[in-house]
N, C-alpha and C positions, 0 to 999 in steps of 0.2 A: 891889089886889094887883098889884105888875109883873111884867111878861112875864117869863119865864126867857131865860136867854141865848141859849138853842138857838132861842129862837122872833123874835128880833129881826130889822129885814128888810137881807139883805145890799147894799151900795151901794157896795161897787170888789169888784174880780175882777182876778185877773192868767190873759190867756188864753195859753191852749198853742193848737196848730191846732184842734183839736176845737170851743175856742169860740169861732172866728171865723166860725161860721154862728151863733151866738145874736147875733154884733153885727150878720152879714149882715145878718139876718131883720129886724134891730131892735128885739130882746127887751132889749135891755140898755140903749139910747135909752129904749125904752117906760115901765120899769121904773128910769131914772133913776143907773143903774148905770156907773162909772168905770171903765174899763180903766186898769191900772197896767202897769210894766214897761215890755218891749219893744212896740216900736206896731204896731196892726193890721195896717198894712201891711209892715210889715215880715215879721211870721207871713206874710202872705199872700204874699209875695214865694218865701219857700222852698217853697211847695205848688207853687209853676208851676216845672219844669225851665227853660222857657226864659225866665220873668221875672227868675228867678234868675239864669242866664248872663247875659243884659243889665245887671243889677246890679253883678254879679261887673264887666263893660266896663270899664263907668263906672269903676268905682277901680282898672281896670289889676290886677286879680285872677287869676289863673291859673286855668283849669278844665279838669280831667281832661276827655278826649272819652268821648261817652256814643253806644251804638245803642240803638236798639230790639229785641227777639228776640220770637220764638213761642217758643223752648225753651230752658231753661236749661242741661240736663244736658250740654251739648258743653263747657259755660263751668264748671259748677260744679266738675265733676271734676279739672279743673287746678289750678284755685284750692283745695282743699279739700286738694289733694297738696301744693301750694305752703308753705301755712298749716303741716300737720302736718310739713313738712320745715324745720324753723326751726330753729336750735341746741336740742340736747337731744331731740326728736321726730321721730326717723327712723322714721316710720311708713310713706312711700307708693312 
């Protein structure tokens, strides 16, 4: 009798970030499994803020400047007034 379909074993994957620690680990090497799509490193490139601006360099990319903060609420409240004050939502 053949397997059902649900039980066949999987052998390509398209990763989001999530499963770029099953390639990290080498679960998907192990297991004989094809990453498709966009390439690992490349996922891996937008998890790092600054591999990414590096990247962005290289091809003369523009990149908004970024800080760091302990708190949000001095930033959020502006933005959040900003947002609701758009044509039609005069809320702030």
């Amino acid at each position: 009798m053949p397997s059902p379909p649900w039980a066949r074993r999987i052998n390509i994957i398209f990763l989001s970030v999530a499963g770029v620690e099953l390639y990290q680990k080498g679960i998907l090497k192990k297991h004989n499994v094809r990453v498709l799509g966009t390439p690992v490193e490349s996922i891996m490139a937008t998890e790092d803020r600054d591999i990414f601006a590096n990247k962005l360099k290289e091809i003369n990319e523009k990149l908004a400047p970024s800080i760091a903060v302990e708190n949000v609420s001095p930033y959020f409240t502006p933005m959040r007034c900003y947002v609701l004050t758009l044509p039609r939502l005069k809320l702030c």
